[in-house]
PDBQT receptor file of N, H, CA, C and O in Angstrom, charges set to zero:
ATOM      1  N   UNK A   1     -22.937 -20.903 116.036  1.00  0.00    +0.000 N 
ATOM      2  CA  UNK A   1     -22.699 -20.280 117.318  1.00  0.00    +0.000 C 
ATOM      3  C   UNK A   1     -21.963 -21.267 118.218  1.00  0.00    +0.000 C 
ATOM      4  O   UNK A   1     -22.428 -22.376 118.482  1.00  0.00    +0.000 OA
ATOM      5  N   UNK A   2     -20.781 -20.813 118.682  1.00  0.00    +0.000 N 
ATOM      6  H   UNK A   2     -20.404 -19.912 118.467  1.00  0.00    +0.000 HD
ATOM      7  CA  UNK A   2     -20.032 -21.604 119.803  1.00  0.00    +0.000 C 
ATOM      8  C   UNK A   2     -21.092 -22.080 120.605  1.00  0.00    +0.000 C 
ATOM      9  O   UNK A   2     -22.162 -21.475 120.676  1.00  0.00    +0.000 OA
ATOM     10  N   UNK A   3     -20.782 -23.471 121.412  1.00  0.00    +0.000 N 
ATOM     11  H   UNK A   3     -19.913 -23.962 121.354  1.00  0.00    +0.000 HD
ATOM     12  CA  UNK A   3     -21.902 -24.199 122.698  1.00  0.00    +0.000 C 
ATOM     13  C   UNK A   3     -20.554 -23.220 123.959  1.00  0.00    +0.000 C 
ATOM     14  O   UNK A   3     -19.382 -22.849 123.908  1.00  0.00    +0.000 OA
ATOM     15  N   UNK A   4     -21.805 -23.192 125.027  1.00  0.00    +0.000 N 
ATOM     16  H   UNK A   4     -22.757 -23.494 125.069  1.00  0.00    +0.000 HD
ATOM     17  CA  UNK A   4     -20.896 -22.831 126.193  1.00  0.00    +0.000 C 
ATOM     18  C   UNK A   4     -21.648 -23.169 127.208  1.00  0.00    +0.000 C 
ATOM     19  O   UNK A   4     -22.862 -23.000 127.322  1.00  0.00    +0.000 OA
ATOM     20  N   UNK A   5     -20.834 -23.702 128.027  1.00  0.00    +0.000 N 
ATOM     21  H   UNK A   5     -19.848 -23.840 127.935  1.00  0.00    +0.000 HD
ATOM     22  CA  UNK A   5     -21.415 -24.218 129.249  1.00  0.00    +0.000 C 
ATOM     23  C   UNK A   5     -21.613 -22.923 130.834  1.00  0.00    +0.000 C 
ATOM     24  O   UNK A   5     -21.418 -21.709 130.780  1.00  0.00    +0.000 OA
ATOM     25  N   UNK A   6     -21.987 -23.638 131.920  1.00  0.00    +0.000 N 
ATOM     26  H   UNK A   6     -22.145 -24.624 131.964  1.00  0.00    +0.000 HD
ATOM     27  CA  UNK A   6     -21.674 -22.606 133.110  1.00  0.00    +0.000 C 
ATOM     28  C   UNK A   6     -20.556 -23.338 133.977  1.00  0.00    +0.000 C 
ATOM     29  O   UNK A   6     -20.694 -24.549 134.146  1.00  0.00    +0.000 OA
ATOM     30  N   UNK A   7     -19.546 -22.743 134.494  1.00  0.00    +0.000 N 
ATOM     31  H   UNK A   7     -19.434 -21.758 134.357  1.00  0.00    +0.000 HD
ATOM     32  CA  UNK A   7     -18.296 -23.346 135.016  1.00  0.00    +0.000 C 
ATOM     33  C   UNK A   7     -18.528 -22.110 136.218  1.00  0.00    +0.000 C 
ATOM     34  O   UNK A   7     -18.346 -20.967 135.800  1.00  0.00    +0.000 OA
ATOM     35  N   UNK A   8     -18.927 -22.259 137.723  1.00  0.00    +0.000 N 
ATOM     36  H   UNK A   8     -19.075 -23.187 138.063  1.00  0.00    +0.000 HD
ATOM     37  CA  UNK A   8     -18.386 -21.674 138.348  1.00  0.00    +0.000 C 
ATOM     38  C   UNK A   8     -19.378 -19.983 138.224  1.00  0.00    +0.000 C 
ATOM     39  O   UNK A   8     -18.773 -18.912 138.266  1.00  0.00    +0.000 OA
ATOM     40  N   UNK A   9     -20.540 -20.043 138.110  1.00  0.00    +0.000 N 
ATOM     41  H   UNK A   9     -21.031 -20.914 138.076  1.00  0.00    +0.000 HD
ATOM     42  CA  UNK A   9     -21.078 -18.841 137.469  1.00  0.00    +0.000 C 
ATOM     43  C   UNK A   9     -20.810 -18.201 136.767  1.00  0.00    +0.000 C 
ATOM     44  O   UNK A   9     -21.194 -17.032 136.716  1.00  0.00    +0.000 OA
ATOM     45  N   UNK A  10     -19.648 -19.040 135.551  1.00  0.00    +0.000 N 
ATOM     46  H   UNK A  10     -19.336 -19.989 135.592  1.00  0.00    +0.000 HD
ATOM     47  CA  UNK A  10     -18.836 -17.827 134.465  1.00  0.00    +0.000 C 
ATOM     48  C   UNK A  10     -19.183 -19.053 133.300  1.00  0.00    +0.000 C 
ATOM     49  O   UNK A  10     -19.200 -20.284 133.310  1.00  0.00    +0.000 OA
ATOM     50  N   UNK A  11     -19.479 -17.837 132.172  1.00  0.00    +0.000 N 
ATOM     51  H   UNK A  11     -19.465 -16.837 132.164  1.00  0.00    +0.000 HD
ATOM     52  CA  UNK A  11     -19.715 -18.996 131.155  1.00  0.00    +0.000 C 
ATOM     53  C   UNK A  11     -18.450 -19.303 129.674  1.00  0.00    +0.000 C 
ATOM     54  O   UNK A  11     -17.992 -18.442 128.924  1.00  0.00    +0.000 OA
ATOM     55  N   UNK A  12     -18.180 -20.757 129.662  1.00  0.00    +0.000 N 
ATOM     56  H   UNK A  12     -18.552 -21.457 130.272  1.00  0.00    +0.000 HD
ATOM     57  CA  UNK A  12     -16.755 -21.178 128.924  1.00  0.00    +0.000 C 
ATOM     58  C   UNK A  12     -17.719 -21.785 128.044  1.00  0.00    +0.000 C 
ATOM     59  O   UNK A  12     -18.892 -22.126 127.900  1.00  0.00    +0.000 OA
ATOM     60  N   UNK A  13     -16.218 -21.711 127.380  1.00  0.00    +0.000 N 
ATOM     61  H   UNK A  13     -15.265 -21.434 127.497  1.00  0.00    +0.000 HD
ATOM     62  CA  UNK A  13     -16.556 -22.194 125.780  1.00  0.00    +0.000 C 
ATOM     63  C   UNK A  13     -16.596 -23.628 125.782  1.00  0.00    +0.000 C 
ATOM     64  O   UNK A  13     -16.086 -23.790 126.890  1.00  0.00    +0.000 OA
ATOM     65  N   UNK A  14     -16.801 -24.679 125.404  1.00  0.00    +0.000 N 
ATOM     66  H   UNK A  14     -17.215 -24.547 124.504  1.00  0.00    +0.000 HD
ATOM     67  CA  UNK A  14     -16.268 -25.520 125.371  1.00  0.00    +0.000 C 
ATOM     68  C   UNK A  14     -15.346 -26.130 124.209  1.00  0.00    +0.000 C 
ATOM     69  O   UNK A  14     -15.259 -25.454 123.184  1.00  0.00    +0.000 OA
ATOM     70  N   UNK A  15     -14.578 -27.470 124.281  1.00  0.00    +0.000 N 
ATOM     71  H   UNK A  15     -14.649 -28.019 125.113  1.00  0.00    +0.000 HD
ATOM     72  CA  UNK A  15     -13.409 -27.299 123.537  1.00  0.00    +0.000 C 
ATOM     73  C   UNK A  15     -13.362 -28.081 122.395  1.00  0.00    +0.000 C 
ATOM     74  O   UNK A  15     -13.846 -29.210 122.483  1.00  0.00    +0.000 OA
ATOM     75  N   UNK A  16     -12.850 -27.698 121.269  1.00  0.00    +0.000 N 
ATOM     76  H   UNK A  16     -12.456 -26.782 121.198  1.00  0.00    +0.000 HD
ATOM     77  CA  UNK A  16     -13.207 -27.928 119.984  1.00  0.00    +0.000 C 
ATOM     78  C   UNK A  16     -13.684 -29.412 119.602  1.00  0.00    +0.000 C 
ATOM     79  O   UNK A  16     -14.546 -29.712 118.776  1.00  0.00    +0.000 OA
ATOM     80  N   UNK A  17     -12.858 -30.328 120.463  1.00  0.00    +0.000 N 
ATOM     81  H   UNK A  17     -12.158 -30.084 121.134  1.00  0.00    +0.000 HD
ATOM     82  CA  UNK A  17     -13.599 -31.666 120.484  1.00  0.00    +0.000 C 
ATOM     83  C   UNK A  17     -14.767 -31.851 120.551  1.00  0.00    +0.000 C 
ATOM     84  O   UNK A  17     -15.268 -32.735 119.858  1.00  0.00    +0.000 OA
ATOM     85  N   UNK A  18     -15.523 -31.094 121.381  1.00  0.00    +0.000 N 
ATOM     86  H   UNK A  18     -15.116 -30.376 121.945  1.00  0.00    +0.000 HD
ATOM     87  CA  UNK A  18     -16.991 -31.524 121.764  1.00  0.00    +0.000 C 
ATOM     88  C   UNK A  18     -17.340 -30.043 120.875  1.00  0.00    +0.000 C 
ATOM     89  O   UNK A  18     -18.532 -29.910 121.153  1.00  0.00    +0.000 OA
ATOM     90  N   UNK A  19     -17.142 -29.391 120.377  1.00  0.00    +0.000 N 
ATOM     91  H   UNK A  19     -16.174 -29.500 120.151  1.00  0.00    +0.000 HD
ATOM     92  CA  UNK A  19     -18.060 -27.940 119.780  1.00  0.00    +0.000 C 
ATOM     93  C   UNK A  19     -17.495 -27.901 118.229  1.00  0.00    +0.000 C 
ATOM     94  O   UNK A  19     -16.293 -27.765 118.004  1.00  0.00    +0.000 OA
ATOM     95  N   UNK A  20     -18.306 -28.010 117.364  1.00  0.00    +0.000 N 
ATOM     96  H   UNK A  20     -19.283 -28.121 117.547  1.00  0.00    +0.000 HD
ATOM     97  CA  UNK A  20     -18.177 -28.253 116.167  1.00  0.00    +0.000 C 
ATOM     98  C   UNK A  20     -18.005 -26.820 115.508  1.00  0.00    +0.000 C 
ATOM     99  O   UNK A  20     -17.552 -26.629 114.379  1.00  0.00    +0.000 OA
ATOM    100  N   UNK A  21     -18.454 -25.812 116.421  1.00  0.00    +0.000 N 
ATOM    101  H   UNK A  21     -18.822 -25.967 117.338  1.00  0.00    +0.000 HD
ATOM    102  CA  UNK A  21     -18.154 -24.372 115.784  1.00  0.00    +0.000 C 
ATOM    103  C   UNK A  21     -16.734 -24.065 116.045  1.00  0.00    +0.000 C 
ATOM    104  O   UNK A  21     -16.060 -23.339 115.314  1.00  0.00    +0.000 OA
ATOM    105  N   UNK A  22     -16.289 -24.668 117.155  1.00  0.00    +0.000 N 
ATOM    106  H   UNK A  22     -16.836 -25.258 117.748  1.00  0.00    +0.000 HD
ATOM    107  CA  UNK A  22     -14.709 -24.019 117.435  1.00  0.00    +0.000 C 
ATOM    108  C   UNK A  22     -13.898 -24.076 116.024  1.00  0.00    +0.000 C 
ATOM    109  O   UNK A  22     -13.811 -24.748 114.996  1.00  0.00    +0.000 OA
ATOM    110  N   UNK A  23     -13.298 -22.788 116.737  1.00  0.00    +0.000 N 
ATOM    111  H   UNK A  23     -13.369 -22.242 117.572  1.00  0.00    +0.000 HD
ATOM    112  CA  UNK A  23     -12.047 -22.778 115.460  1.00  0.00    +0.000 C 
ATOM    113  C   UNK A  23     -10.939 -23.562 115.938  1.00  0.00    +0.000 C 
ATOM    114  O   UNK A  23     -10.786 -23.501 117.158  1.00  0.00    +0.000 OA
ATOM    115  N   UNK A  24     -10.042 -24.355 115.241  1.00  0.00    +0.000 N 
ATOM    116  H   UNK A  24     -10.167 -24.405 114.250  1.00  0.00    +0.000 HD
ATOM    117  CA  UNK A  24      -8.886 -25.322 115.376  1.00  0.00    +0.000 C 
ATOM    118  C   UNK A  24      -8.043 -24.868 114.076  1.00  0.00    +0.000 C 
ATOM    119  O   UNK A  24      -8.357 -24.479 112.951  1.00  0.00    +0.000 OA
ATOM    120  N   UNK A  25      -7.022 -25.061 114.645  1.00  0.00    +0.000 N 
ATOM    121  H   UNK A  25      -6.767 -25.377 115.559  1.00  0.00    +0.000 HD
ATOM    122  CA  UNK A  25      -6.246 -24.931 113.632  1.00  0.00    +0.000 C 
ATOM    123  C   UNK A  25      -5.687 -25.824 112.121  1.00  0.00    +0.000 C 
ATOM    124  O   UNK A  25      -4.703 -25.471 111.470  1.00  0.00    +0.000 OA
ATOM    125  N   UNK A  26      -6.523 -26.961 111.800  1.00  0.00    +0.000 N 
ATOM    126  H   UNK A  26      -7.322 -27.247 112.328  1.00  0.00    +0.000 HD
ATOM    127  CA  UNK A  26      -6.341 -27.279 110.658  1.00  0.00    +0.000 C 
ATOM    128  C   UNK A  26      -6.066 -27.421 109.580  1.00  0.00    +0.000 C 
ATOM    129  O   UNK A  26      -5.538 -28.375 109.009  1.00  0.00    +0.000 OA
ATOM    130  N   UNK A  27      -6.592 -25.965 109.034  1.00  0.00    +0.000 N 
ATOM    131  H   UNK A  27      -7.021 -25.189 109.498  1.00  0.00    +0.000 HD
ATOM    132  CA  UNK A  27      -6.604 -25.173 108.010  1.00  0.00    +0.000 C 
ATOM    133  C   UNK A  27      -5.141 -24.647 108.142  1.00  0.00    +0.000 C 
ATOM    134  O   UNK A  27      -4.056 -25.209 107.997  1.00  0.00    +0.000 OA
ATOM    135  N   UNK A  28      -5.361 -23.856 108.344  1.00  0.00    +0.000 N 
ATOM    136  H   UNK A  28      -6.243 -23.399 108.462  1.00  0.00    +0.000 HD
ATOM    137  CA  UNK A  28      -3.895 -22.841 108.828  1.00  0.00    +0.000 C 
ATOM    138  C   UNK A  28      -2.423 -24.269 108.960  1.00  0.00    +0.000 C 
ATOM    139  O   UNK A  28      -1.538 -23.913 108.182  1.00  0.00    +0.000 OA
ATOM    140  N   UNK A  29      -2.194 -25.032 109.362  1.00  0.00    +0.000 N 
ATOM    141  H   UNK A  29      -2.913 -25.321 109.995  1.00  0.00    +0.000 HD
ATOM    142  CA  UNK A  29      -1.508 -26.369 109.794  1.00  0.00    +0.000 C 
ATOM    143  C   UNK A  29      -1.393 -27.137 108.087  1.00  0.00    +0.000 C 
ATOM    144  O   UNK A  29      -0.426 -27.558 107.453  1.00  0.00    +0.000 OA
ATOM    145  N   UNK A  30      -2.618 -27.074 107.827  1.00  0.00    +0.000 N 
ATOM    146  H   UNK A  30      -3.404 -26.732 108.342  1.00  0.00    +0.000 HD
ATOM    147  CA  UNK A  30      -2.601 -27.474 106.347  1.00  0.00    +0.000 C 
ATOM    148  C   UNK A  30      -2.317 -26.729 105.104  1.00  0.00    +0.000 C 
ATOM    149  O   UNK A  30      -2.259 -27.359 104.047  1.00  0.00    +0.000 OA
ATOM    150  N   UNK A  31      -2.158 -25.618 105.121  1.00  0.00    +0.000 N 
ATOM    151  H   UNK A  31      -2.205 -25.107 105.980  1.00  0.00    +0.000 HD
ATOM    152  CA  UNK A  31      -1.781 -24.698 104.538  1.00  0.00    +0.000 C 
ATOM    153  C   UNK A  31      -0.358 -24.642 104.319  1.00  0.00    +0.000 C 
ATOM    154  O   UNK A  31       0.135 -24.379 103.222  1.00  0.00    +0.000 OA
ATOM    155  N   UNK A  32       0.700 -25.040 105.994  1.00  0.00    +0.000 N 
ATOM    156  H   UNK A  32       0.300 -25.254 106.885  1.00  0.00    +0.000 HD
ATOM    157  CA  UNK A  32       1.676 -24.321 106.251  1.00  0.00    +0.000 C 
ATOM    158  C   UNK A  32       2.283 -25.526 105.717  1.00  0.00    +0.000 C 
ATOM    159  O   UNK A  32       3.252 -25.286 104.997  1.00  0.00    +0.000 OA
ATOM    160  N   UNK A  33       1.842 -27.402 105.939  1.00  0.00    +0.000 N 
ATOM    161  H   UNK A  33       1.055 -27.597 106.524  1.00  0.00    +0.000 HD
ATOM    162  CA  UNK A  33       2.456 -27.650 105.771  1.00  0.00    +0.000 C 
ATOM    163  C   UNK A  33       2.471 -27.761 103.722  1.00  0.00    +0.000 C 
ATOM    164  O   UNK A  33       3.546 -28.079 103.214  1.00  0.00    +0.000 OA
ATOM    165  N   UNK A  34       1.461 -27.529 102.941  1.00  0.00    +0.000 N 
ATOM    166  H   UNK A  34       0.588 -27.271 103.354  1.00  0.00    +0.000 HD
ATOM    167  CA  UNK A  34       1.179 -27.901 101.488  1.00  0.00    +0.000 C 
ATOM    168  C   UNK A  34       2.359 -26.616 101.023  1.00  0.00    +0.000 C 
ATOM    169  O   UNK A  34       2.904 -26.716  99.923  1.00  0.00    +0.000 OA
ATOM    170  N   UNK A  35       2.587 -25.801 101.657  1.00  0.00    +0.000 N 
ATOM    171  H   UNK A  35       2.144 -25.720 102.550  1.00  0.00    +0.000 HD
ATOM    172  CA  UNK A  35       3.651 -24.558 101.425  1.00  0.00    +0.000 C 
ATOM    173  C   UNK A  35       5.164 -24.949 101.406  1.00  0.00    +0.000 C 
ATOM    174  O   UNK A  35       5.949 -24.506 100.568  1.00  0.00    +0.000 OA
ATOM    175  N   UNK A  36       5.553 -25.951 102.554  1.00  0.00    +0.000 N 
ATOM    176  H   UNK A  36       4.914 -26.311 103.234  1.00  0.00    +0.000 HD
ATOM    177  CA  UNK A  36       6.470 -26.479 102.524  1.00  0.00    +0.000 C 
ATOM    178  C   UNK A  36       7.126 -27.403 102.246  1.00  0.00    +0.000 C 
ATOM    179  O   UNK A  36       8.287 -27.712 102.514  1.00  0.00    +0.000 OA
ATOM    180  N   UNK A  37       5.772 -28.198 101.272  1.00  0.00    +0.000 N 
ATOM    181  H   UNK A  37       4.829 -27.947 101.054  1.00  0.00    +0.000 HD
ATOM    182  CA  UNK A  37       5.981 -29.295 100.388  1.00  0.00    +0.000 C 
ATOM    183  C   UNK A  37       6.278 -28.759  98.744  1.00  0.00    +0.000 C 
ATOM    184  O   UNK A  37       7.235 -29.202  98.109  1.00  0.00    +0.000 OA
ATOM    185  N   UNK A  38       5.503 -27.947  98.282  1.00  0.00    +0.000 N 
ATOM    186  H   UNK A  38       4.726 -27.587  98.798  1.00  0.00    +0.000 HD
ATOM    187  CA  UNK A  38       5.638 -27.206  97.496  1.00  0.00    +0.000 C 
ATOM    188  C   UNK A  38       6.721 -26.610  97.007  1.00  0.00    +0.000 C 
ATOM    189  O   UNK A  38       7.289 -26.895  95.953  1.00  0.00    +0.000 OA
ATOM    190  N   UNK A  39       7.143 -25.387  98.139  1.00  0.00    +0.000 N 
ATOM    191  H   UNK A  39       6.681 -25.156  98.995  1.00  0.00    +0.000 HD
ATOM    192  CA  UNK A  39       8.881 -25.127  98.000  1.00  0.00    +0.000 C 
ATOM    193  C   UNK A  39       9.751 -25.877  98.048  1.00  0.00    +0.000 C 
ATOM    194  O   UNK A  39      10.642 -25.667  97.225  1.00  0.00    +0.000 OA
ATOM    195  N   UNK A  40       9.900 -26.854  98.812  1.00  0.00    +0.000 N 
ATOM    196  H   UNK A  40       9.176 -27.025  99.481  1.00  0.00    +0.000 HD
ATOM    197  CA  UNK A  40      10.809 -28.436  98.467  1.00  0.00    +0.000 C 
ATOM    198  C   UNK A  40      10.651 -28.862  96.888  1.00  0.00    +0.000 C 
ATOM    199  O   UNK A  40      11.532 -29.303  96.151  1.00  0.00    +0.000 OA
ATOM    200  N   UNK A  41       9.424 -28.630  96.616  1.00  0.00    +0.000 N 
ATOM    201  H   UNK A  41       8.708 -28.272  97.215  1.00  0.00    +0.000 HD
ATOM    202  CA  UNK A  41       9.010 -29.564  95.382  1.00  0.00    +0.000 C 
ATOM    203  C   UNK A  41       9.934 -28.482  94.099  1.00  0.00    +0.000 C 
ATOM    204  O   UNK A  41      10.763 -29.055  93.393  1.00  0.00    +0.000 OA
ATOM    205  N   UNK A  42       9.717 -27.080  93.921  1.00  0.00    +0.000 N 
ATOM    206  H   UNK A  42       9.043 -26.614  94.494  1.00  0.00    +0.000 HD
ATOM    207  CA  UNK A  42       9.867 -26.344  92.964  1.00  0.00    +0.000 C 
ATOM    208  C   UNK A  42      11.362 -26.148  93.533  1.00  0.00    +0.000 C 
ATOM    209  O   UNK A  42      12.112 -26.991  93.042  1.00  0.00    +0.000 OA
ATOM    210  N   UNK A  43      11.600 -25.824  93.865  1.00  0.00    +0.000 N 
ATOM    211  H   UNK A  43      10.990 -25.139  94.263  1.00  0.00    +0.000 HD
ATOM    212  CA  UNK A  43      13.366 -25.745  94.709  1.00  0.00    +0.000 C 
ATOM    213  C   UNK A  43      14.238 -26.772  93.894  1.00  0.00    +0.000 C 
ATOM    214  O   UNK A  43      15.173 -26.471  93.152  1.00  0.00    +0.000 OA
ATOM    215  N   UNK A  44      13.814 -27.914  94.135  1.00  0.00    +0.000 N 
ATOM    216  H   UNK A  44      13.055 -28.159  94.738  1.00  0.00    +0.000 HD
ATOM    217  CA  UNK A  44      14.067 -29.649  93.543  1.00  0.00    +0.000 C 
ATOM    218  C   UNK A  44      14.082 -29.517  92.163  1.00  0.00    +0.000 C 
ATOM    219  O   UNK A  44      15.116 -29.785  91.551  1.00  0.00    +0.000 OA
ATOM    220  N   UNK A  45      12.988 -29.105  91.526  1.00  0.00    +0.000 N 
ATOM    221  H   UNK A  45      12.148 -28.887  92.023  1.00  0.00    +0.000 HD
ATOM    222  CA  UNK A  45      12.856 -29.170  90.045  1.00  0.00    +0.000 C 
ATOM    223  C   UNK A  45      13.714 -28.273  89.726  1.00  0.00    +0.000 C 
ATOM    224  O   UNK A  45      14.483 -28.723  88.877  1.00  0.00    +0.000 OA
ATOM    225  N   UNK A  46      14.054 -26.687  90.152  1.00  0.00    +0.000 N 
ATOM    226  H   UNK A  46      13.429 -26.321  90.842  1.00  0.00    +0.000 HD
ATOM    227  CA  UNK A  46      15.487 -25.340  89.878  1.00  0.00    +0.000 C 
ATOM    228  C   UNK A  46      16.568 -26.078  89.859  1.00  0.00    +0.000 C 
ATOM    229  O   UNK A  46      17.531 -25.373  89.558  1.00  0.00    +0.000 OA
ATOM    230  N   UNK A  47      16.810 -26.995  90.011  1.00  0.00    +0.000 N 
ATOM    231  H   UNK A  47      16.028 -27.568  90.255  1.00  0.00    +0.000 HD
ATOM    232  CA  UNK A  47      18.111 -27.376  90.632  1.00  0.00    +0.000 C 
ATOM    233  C   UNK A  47      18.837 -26.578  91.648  1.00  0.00    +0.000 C 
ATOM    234  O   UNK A  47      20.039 -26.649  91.393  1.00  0.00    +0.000 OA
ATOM    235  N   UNK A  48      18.585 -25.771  92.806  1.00  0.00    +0.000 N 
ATOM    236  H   UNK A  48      17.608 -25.714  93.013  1.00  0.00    +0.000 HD
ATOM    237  CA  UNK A  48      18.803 -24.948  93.505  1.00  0.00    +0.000 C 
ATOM    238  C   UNK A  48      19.478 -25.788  94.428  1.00  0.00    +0.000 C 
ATOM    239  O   UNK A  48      19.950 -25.315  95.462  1.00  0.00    +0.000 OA
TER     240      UNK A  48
């Protein structure tokens, strides 16, 4: 479960640094770049 604090009588999330549930983009970042190492890589070997 996300941590959330009170800001102002409204309650925020807090930010992925300090909340271990937040989603960050990592994954997705790591994905995009192993995709574009990959197609470089097989591209290279086609002789394309």
């Amino acid at each position: 479960m996300r941590t959330r604090e009170i800001v102002e009588g409204n309650f925020v999330y807090k930010p992925p640094m300090y909340d271990v549930n937040a989603p960050d983009l990592y994954i997705p970042l790591m994905a995009f770049g192993n995709y574009v190492i990959l197609s470089g890589f097989f591209i290279g070997i086609n002789g394309k």
